[in-house]
N, C-alpha and C positions, 0 to 999 in steps of 0.2 A: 504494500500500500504506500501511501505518500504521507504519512505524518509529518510533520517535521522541516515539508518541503515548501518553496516558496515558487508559484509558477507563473510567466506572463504571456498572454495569449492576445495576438492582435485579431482585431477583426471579429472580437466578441460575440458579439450582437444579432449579429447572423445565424441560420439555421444550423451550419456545421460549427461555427464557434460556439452558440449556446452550449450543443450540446457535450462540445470540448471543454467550457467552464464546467459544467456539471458534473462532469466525470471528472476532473482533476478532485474538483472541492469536494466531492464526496467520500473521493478516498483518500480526502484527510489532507490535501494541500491548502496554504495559503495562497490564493488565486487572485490576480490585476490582470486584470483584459480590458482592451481599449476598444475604441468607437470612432466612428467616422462622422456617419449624419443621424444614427438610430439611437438616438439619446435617451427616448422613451423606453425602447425597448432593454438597455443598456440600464437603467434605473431600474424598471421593473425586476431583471435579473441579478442582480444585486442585492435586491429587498427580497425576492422568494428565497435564497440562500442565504440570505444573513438570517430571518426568521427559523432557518434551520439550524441553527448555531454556526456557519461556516464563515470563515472570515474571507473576505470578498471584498473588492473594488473595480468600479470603472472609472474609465481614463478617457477623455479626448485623446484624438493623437492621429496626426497626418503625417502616416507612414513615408513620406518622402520629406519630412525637415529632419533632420539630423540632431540640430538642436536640441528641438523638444523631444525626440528619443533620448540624448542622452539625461536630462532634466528627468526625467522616468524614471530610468535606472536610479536615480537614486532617492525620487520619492518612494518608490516600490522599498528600495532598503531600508529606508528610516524607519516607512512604518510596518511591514513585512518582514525586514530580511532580507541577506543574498538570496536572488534569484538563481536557481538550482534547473529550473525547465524554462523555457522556452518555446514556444511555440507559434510559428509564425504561420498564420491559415487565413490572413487580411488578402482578397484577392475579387478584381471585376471578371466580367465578360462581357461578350457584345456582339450578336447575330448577324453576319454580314458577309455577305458572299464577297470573294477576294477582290475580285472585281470594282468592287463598293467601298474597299478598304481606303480608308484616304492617308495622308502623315498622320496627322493629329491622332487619328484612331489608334494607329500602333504605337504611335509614341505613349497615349495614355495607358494603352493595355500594358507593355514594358516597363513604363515608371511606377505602376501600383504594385504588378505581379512580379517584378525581378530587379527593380531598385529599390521597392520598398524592403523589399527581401535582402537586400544590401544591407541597407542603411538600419532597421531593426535590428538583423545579427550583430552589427560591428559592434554597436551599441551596447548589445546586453554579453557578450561573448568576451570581452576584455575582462572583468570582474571574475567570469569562470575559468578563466584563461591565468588570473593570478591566483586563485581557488585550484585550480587543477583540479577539476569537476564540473560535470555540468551535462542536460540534456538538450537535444534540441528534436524539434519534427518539424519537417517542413509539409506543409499539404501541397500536393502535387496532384494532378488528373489523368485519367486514363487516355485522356485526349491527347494529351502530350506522349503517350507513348504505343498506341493504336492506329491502326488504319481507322476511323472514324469519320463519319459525317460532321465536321464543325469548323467553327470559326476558325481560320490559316493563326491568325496576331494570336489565339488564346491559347491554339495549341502550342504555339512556338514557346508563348512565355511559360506555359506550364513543361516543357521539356527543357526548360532552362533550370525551372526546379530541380531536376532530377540532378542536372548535371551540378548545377553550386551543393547541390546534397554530398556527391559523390566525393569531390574533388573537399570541399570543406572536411568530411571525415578523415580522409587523409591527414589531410596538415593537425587536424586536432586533437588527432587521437595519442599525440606526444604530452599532451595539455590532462588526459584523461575524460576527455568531453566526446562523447557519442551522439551523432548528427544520423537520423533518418529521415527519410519521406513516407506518406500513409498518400495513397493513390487511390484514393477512390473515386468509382463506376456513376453509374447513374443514379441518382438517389429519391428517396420520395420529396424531397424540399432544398432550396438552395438555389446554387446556378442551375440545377436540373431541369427546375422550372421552368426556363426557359428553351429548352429542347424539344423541336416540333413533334408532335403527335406521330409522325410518322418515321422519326427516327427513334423517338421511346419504344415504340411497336418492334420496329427491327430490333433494336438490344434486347428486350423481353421474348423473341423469339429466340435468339442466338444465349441467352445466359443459363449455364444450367441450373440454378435456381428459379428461374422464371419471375423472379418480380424484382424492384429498384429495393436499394438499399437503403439504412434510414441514418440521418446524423448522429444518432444514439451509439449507432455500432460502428463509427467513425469514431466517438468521442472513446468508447472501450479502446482502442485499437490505438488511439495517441495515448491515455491514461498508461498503457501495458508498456508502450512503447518508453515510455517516460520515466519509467517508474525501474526498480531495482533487478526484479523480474526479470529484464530483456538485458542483463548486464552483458551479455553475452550479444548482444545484437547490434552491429553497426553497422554502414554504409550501404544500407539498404534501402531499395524502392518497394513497398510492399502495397500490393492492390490490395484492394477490398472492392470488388467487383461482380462478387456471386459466379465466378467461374466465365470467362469470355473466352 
């Protein structure tokens, strides 16, 4: 379990971060997840796990200022502790045939999903780095490493996950800091949502589970990942896909 442990998770607020708060704070981490524009909903989850006794906070935070990432890090410390996990799952998307793709669109899809993913690590990864300890998970997409029906900019940026996963374990693992990816398939809520009826259809055809995944079993799957358990576990891209 995670007693003990202090975790911060971007991109809270969302269907797969909620469920990534829940799961750390329930087994017993100190959890700070941050927010974008879902401030409401970012409040609300805060208030259902602190009424649970779980110690909990959210955080504004525009995963592309550097700044106020580093200003984080050490609010989280004062009032938490070093941060022990890490978990970076703050990520858009945006439907649009390549054709349609303009600058701006890739340039925004890159600067959330793979400079924010920058600029967060560096951030909270020094302090683990003088600790020699520390987790990280990157959320990653099966988009980024399947033949798939999708966006060209979201699969690019999400296969750029895999590779900062890969190459980051490396350098870290002198540090004692263990960096994976959790890759998950099509799910019941999230970006998923946004995936036409007729490509839902075709993955529900082709997965040997036959139905979409849910944020819950994404949040297990970072929690395990996170946690002491997987001590043994590094550099790794692991789907959660229902078998494709």
């Amino acid at each position: 379990m995670l007693e003990g442990r202090t975790a911060f998770v971007t991109g809270g607020a969302g269907a797969v971060g909620t469920a990534i708060v829940r799961s750390l704070a329930r087994q017993g981490a100190a959890v700070a997840f941050s927010y974008h524009s879902s401030r409401e909903k970012a409040a609300q989850l805060e208030q259902e796990l602190s009424k649970e006794g779980r110690r909990v906070q959210a955080h504004p935070l525009d995963v592309l200022e550097a700044a106020a990432a580093a200003r984080l890090v050490d609010t989280i410390e004062r009032d938490f502790g070093p941060v022990d996990i890490l978990v970076n799952n703050a990520g858009i998307t945006q439907v649009l045939p390549f054709a349609l793709i303009e600058e701006e669109d890739w340039d925004r899809m890159m600067d959330t999903n793979v400079k924010g993913l920058f600029i967060v690590t560096k951030a909270f990864i020094r302090p683990m780095i003088r600790r020699k300890r520390g987790a990280i998970v990157n959320l990653g997409s099966l988009a980024g490493m399947r033949v798939l029906e999708v966006p060209v900019h979201y699969a690019t940026s999400k296969s750029a996950v895999v590779g900062f996963t890969l190459s980051l374990a490396q350098e870290m693992s002198r540090y004692g800091i263990r960096v994976n990816a959790v890759v998950p398939g099509l799910l019941t809520s999230g970006v998923s949502q946004h995936v036409p009826d007729k490509q839902r259809q075709d993955y529900l055809d082709h997965c040997t589970l036959g139905r979409a995944g849910t944020p819950e079993e994404v949040g297990e799957l970072v929690a395990f990942l996170a946690s002491d358990r997987a001590a043994y576990v590094n550099a790794q891209a692991i789907r959660i896909d229902g078998g494709i």
